[in-house]
C-alpha positions in Angstrom: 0.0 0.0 0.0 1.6 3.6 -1.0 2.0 5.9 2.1 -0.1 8.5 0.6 -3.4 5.8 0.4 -2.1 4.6 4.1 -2.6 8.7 5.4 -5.5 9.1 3.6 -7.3 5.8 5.3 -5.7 7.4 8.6 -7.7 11.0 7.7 -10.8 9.0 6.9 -10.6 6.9 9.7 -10.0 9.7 12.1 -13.0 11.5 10.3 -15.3 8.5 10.8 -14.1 8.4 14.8 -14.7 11.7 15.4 -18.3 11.7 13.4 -18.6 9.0 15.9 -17.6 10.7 18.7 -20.1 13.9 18.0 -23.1 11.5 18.6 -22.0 9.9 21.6 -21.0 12.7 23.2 -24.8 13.9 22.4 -26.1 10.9 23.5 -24.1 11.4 27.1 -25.4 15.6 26.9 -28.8 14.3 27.0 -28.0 11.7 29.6 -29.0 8.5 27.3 -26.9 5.3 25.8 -25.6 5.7 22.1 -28.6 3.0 21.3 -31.6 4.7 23.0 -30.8 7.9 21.4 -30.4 5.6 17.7 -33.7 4.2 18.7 -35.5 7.2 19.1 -33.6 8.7 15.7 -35.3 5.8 13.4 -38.7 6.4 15.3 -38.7 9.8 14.6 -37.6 9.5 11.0 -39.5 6.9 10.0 -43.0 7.3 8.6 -44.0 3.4 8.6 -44.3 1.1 11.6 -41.3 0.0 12.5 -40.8 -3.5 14.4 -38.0 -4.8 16.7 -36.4 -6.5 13.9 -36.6 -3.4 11.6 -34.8 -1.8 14.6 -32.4 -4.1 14.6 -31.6 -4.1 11.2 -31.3 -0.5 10.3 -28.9 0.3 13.6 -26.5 -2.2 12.7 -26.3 -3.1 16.6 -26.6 -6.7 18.4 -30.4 -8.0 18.6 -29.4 -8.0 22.5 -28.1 -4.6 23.0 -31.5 -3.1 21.0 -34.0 -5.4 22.7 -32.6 -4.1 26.1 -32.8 -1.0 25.3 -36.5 -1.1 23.6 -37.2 -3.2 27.0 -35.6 0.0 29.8 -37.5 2.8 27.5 -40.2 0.6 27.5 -40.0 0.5 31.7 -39.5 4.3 31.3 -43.2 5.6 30.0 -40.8 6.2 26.1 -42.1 3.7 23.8 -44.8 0.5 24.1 -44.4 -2.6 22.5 -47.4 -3.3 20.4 -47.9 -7.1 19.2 -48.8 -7.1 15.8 -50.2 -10.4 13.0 -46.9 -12.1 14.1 -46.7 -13.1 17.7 -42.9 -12.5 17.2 -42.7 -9.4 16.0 -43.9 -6.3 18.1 -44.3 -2.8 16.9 -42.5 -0.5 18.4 -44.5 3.0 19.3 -43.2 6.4 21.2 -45.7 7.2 24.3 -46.6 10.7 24.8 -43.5 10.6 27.4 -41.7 9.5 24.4 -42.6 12.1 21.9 -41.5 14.8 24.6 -38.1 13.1 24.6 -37.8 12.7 21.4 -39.0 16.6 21.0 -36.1 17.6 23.4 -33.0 15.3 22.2 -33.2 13.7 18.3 -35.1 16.3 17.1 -32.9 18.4 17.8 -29.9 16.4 16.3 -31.7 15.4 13.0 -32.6 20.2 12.7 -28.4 20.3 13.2 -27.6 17.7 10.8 -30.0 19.2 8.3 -28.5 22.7 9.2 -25.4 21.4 8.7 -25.8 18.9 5.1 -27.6 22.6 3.7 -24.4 24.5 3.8 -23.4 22.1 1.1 -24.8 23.0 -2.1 -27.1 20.0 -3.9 -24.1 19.3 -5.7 -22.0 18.9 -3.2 -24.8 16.9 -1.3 -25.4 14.6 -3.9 -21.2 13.9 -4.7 -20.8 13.5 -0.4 -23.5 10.8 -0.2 -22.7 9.0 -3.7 -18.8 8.7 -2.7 -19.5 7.6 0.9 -21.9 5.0 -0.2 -19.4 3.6 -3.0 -16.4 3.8 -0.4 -19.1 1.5 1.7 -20.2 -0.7 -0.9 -16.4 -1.2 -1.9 -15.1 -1.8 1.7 -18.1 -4.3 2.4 -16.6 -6.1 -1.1 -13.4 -6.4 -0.1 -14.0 -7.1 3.3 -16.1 -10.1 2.3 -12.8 -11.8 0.8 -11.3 -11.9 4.3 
């Protein structure tokens, strides 16, 4: 590998840390784990019903670590746990309690990060997301040889 690809993973890596770092330390601001506040960011952002599994799938976190966390909010007064067709699966809704959360803490992040993502032109927009998503998609290629 030539030094100048080796800095540039090291520049990207650092980036993707740091991106990283911005949401947890949000997470610890508003006094909630990294996976509550993710929770409450796909509720929030997400039109349809969601499920558990759907949950589990779009967070890209351990079916354990999610279904504690549904379970404490649940114990909180945040969300209620509705079973649906599928004795399995359970629906996952925000309580009044929840909605004031959510009001107060990802709302709040999802108005900065659209503050933020329009101080890029479209162009700019569309080129960011495209290239991310392609350095993704490649990664998750070659990582699938290993």
């Amino acid at each position: 590998m030539s030094k100048h690809l080796s800095k540039k993973m090291l520049e990207l890596n650092e980036i993707m840390k740091e991106t990283d770092d911005l949401y947890r330390n949000l997470a610890k601001k508003f006094k909630m784990s990294d996976c509550m506040i993710w929770i409450l960011y796909i509720l929030r952002e997400d039109d349809r019903s969601v499920t558990q599994s759907d949950i589990c799938n779009m967070m890209y976190m351990p079916k354990q670590t999610v279904n504690s966390s549904l379970k404490k909010m649940e114990a909180e007064g945040y969300i209620e746990l509705l079973s649906i067709n599928d004795k399995r699966s359970k629906q996952v809704c925000l309580t009044e309690k929840g909605v004031d959360l959510a009001n107060n803490t990802v709302d709040i992040i999802i108005s900065k990060e659209n503050n933020a993502l329009s101080k890029m032109d479209k162009e700019e927009q569309a080129l960011f997301i495209n290239l991310f998503k392609k350095y993704k998609d490649l990664l998750k290629e070659s990582f699938m040889e290993i």
